[in-house]
N, C-alpha and C positions, 0 to 999 in steps of 0.2 A: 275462693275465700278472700276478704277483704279483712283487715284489721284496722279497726277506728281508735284513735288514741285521740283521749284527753291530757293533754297538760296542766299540771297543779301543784302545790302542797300537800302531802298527807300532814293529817291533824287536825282538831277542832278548832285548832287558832286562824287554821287559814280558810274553812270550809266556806265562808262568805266574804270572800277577799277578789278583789278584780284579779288577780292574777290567778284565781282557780274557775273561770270562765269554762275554760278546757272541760274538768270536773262538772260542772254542774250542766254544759251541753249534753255528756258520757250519760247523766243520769236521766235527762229529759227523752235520748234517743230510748234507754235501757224501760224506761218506765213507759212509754208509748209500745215497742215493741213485745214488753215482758221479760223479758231477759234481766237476771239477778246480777249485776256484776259483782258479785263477792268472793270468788274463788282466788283465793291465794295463789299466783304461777308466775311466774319469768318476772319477780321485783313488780308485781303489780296484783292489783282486784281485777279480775277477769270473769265476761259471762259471754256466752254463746248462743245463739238464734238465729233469727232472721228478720231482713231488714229489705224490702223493697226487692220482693225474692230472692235474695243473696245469702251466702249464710257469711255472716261476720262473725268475728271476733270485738265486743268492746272492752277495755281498758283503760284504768288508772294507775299510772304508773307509782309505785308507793316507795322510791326514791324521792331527795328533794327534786326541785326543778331542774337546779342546774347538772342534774346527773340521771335527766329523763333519758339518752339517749340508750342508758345500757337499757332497760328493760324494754326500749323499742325494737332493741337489735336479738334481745333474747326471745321477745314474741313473733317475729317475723320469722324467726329458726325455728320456733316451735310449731310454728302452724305453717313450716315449708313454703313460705311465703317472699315475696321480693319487693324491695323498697316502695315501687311500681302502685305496687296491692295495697299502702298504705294511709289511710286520710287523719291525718295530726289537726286535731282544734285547740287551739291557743288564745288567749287574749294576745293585745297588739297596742300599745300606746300611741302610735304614730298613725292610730285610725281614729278616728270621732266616736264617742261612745253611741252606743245602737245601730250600730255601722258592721257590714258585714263584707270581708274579701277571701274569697277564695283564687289559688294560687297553686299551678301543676310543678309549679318549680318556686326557685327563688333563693337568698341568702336567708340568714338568721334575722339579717334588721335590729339587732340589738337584742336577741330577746336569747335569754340565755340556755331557755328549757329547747328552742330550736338550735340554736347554735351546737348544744349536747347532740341532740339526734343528728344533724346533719355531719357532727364528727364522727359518732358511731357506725353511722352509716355510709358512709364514705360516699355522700352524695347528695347531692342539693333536690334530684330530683323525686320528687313525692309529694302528694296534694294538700296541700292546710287551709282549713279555715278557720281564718283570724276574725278573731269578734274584737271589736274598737272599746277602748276602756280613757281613751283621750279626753280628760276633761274638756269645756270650753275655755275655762282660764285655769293653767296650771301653777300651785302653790308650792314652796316646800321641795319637799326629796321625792324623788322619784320610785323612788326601791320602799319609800315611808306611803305614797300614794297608795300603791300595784298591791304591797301588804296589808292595807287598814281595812275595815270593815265596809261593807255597802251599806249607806246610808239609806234611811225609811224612805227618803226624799226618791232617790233612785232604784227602787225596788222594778217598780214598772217598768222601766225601761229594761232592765236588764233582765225580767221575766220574758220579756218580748225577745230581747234578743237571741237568749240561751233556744228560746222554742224558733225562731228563725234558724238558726244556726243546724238544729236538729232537723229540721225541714231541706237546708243545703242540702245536708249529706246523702238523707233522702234524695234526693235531685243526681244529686252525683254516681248515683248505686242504681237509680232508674233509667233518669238519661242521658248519662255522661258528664263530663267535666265543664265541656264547654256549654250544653246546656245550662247547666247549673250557674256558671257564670255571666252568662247574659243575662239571669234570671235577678240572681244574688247580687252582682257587686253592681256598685253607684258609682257615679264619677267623684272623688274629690279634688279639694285644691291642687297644685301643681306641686307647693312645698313638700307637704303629704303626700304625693305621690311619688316624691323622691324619695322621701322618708321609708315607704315601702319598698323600695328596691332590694 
């Protein structure tokens, strides 16, 4: 059993927000496979199926962000599962928007919906993939960016994204981590790349 977790906002205020990235991969993997995730269990929507003949668990966790990690620690209990079993999709500031990295370990990197899980979890290690929400020139507040609405302008890309992203995980559930890896992530700059550490 794998459990896929999306990271987000509950609410209609956020449901097109760079920061519910997470969320709208959950629904892209949900709606290709068929699986409903609407069942209310462990602080989240949750639905059940199969995915690249795996049977998963997908998940949004309907806590805010910064307190995603209780309902990752209560879904891995519930479906007797281990960190290990885990694939977390996130948005990621410090990646270029359309940009796609996956990652078998790592820090939070600022993002507070990982930093939660990695607390609850008492563990850095478990696989995420970050979809980039990085402007090319950034304006203004950052936490005013990650919350405002996606613009018309940027529809596309981000429909590409979100169905990349579901395609990763796919990859990841097929043929492994590092597969998926070579497949999914790009090189970027060097700054950026420290930026992901």
């Amino acid at each position: 059993m794998r459990v896929i977790v999306g990271l987000g906002n509950p609410g209609m205020e956020y449901a097109w927000t760079p920061h519910n990235l997470g969320f709208l991969a959950i629904d892209s993997l949900a709606e290709n496979a068929g699986i409903r995730v609407s069942r209310p269990e462990s602080k989240s929507f949750v639905g059940m199926g199969q995915i690249a003949g795996q049977d998963v668990v997908l998940a949004k966790p309907q806590t805010m962000m910064n307190l995603s990690g209780l309902a990752v620690r209560e879904l891995l209990s519930r479906a007797e599962c281990e960190p290990s079993d885990v694939i977390v999709l996130c948005d990621d500031i410090a990646l270029p928007s359309g940009m796609l990295r996956i990652r078998e370990r790592g820090t939070a990197g600022g993002h507070n919906g990982l930093k939660s899980v990695i607390g609850a979890l008492g563990t850095m290690e478990f696989i995420r993939v970050r979809l980039g929400v990085k402007p090319e020139e950034m304006r203004g507040d950052l936490r005013e960016y990650v919350l405002r609405q996606i613009r018309r302008d940027e529809e596309d890309l981000v429909a590409e994204e979100i169905e990349q992203a579901a395609e990763a995980v796919k990859a990841i559930l097929a043929d492994g981590t590092q597969a998926a890896m070579n497949r999914f992530n790009r090189r970027v700059s060097p700054q950026d790349e420290k930026d992901l550490e």
